[in-house]
C-alpha positions as CSV (number, residue, x, y, z in Angstrom):
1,X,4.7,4.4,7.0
2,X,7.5,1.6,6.7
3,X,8.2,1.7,10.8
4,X,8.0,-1.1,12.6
5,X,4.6,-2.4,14.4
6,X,5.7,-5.8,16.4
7,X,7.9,-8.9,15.2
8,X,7.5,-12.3,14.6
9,X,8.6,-13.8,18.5
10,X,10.7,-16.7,16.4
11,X,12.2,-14.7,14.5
12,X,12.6,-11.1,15.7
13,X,14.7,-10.4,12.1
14,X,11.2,-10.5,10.7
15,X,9.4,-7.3,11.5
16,X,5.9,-6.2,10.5
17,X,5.7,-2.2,9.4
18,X,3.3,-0.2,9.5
19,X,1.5,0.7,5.9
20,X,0.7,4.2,6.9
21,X,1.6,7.0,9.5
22,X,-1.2,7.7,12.2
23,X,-1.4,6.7,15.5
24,X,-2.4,2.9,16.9
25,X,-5.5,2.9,18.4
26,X,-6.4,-0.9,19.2
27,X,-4.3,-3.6,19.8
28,X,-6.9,-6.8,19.7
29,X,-5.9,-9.8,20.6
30,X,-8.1,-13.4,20.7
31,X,-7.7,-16.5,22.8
32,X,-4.4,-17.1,24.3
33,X,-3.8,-13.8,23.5
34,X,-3.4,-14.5,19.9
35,X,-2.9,-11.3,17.9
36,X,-5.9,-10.6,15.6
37,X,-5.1,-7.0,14.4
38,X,-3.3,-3.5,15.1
39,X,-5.7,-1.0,14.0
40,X,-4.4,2.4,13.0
41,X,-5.8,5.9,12.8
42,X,-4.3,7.4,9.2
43,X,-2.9,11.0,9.3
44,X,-4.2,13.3,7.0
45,X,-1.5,13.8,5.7
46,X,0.8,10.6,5.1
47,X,4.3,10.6,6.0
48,X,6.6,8.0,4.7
49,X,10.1,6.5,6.3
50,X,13.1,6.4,4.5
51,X,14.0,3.2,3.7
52,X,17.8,1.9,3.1
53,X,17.4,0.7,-0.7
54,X,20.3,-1.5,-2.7
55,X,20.5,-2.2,-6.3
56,X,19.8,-5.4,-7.0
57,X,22.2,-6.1,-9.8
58,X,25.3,-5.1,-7.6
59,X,24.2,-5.8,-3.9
60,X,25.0,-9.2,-2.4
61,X,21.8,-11.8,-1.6
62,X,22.1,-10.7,2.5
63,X,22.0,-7.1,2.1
64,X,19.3,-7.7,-0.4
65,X,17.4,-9.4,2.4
66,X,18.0,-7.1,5.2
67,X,16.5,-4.3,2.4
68,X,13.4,-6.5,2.4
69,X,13.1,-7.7,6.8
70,X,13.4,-3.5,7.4
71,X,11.2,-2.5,5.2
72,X,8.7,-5.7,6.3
73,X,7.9,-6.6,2.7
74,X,9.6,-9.9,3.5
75,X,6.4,-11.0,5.2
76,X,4.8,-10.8,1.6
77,X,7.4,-13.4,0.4
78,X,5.6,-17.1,1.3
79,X,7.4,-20.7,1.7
80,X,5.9,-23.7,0.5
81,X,5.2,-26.3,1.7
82,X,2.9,-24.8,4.7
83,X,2.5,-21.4,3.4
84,X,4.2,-19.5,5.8
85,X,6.2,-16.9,5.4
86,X,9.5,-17.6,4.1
87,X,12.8,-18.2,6.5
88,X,15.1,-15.6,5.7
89,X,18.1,-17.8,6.5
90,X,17.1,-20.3,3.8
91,X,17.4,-20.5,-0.1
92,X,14.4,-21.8,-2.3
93,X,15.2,-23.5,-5.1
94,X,12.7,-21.4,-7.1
95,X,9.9,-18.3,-6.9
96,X,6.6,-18.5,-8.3
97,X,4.8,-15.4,-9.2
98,X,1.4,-15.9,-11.3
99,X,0.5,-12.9,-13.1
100,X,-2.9,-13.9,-13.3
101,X,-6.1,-14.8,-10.9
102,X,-8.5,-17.3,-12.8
103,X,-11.1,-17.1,-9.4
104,X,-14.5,-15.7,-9.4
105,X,-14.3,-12.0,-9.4
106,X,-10.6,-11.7,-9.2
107,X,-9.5,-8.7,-10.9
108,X,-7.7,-8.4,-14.0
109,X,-4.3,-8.1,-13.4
110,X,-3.6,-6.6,-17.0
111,X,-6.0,-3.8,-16.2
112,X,-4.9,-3.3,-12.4
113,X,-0.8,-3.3,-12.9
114,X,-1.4,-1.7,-16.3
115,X,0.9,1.2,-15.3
116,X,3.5,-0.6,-13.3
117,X,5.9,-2.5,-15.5
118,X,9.1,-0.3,-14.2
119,X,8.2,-1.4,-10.3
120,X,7.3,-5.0,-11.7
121,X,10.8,-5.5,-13.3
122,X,12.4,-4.2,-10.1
123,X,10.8,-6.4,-8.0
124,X,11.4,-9.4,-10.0
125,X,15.3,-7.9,-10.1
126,X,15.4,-8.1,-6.0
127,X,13.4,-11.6,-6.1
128,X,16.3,-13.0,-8.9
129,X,19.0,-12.4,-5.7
130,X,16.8,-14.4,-3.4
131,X,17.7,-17.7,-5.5
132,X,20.1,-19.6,-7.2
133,X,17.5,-21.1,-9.6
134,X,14.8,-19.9,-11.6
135,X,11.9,-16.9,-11.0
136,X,9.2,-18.0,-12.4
137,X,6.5,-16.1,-13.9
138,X,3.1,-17.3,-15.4
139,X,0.2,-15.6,-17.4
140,X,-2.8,-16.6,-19.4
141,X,-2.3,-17.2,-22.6
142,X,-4.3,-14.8,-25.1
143,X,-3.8,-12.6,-22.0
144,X,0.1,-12.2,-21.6
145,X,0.1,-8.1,-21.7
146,X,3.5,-7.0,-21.2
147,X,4.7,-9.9,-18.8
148,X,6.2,-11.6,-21.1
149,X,8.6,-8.9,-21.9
150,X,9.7,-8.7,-18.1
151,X,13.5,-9.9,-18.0
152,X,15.4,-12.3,-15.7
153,X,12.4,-14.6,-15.5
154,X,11.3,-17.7,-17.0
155,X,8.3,-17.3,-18.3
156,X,5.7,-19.6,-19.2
157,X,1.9,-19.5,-20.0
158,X,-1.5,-21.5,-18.7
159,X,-5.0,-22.1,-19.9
160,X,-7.7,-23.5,-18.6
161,X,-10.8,-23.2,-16.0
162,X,-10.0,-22.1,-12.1
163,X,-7.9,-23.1,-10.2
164,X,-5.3,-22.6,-13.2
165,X,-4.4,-19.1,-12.0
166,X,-3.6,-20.8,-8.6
167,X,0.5,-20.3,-8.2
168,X,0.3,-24.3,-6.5
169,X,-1.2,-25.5,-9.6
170,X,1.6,-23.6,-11.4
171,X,4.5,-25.4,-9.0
172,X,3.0,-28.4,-9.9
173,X,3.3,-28.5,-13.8
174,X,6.2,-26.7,-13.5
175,X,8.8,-27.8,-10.9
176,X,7.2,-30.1,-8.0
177,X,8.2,-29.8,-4.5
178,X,10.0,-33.2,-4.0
179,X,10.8,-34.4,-0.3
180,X,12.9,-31.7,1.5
181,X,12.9,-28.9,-1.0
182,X,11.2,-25.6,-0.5
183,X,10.1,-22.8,-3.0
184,X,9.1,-19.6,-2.5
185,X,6.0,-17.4,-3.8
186,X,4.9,-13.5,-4.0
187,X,1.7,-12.5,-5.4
188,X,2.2,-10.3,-8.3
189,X,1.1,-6.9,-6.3
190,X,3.4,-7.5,-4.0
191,X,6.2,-8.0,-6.4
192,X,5.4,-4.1,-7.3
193,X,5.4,-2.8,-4.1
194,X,8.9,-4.1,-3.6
195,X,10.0,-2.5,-6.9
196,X,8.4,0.7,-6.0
197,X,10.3,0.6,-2.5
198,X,13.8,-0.1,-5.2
199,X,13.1,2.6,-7.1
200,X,11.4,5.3,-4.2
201,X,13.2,4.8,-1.3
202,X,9.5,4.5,0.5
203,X,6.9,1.8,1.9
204,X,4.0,2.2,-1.1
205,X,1.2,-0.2,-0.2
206,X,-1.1,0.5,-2.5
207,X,-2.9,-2.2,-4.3
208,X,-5.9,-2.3,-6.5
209,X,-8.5,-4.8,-5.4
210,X,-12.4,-5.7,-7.3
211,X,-15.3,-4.6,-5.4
212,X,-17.5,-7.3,-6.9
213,X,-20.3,-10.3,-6.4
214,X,-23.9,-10.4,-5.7
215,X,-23.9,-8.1,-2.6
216,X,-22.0,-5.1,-4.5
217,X,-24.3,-2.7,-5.5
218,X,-21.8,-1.0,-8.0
219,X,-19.1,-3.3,-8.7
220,X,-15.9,-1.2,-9.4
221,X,-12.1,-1.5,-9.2
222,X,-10.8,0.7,-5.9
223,X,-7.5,1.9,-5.2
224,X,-6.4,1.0,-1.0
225,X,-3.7,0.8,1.0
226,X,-2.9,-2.5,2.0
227,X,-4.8,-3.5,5.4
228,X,-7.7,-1.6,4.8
229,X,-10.7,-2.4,6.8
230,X,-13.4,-3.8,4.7
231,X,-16.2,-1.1,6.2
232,X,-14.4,1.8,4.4
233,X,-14.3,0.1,0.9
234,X,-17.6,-1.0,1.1
């Protein structure tokens, strides 16, 4: 886990890692030879590359970046406008992080990262060093668990029906994208697997995702590995 699988062609700084250790079995590809997936056969017995880690708070902004194209959680980091993921030569002029999902079914947050404040605060440390303005964090309000407590961020709440959970909704009240700026955002899981690589040393994809909707015969929170295929959840 945390070795790299392939790169992006345009940028070759930008490496995707593996979430787990095993052995690729399938490489499938589409038209034009379009890459669709790498599939991987877990060991039993996972086995995790050590990663070069920096503190935030004394590291400069490009060796806080090369921590985060190694370890390929810089693919979780997303620019807007487009939605792709974010140019590691350029700055934002903000990050967005919504600590809530106001969808159908989404799960709760404050239940799923109940245990993960420490790896939350790191990862909002390392996004702080990506930027020289503002990380921005949102929650529900009535539903702010201990988000609002997280330092170095500016924090603000939202209420309302979906899509107020949505982190574009979020830019939009909050700082709009005028003509020629960008801004960056990282869902809120992902902001704890980069703490947890801060304060491990080691790629930790896990992630907690709702098994839920009409189809699920027992709805239920589950505990995966990032990547996952769908067939061994459900």
């Amino acid at each position: 886990a945390g070795t790299a699988l392939f790169f992006d062609k345009n940028n070759p700084r930008i490496l995707f890692t593996s979430p787990v250790s095993g052995v690729v079995s399938a490489i499938n590809r589409g038209e034009k030879r379009k890459l669709l997936n790498v599939a991987i056969e877990p060991d039993q017995t996972q086995v995790s590359k050590e990663l070069k880690v920096v503190d935030a708070a004394k590291a400069n902004r490009s060796e806080v970046v090369e921590m985060l194209l190694e370890s390929g959680l810089w693919t979780r980091i997303v620019e807007r406008p487009y939605g792709v993921i974010a140019n590691p030569d350029a700055t934002p002029k903000a990050i967005f992080v919504s600590a809530f999902d106001s969808a159908p079914l989404a799960p709760d947050y404050n239940f799923v990262l109940a245990s993960e404040k420490a790896a939350i605060e790191a990862g909002m440390a390392v996004l702080a060093r990506l930027t020289d303005g503002a990380v921005h964090l949102s929650a529900r309000k009535g539903a702010e668990g201990y988000m609002e407590s997280i330092k170095g961020v500016q924090f603000r709440t939202f209420e309302g029906k979906h899509p107020v959970g949505n982190v574009g909704v979020q830019i939009h009240h909050i700082d709009r994208i005028a003509k020629g700026e960008r801004v960056w955002t990282v869902n809120i899981q992902d902001v704890a697997i980069i703490g947890r690589l801060v304060l491990t040393g080691k790629l930790d994809m896990s992630k907690t995702i709702a098994v839920a909707g009409s189809e699920a015969q027992k709805p239920c929170y589950k505990r995966i590995i990032a990547g996952a295929a769908v067939e061994s959840i459900v």
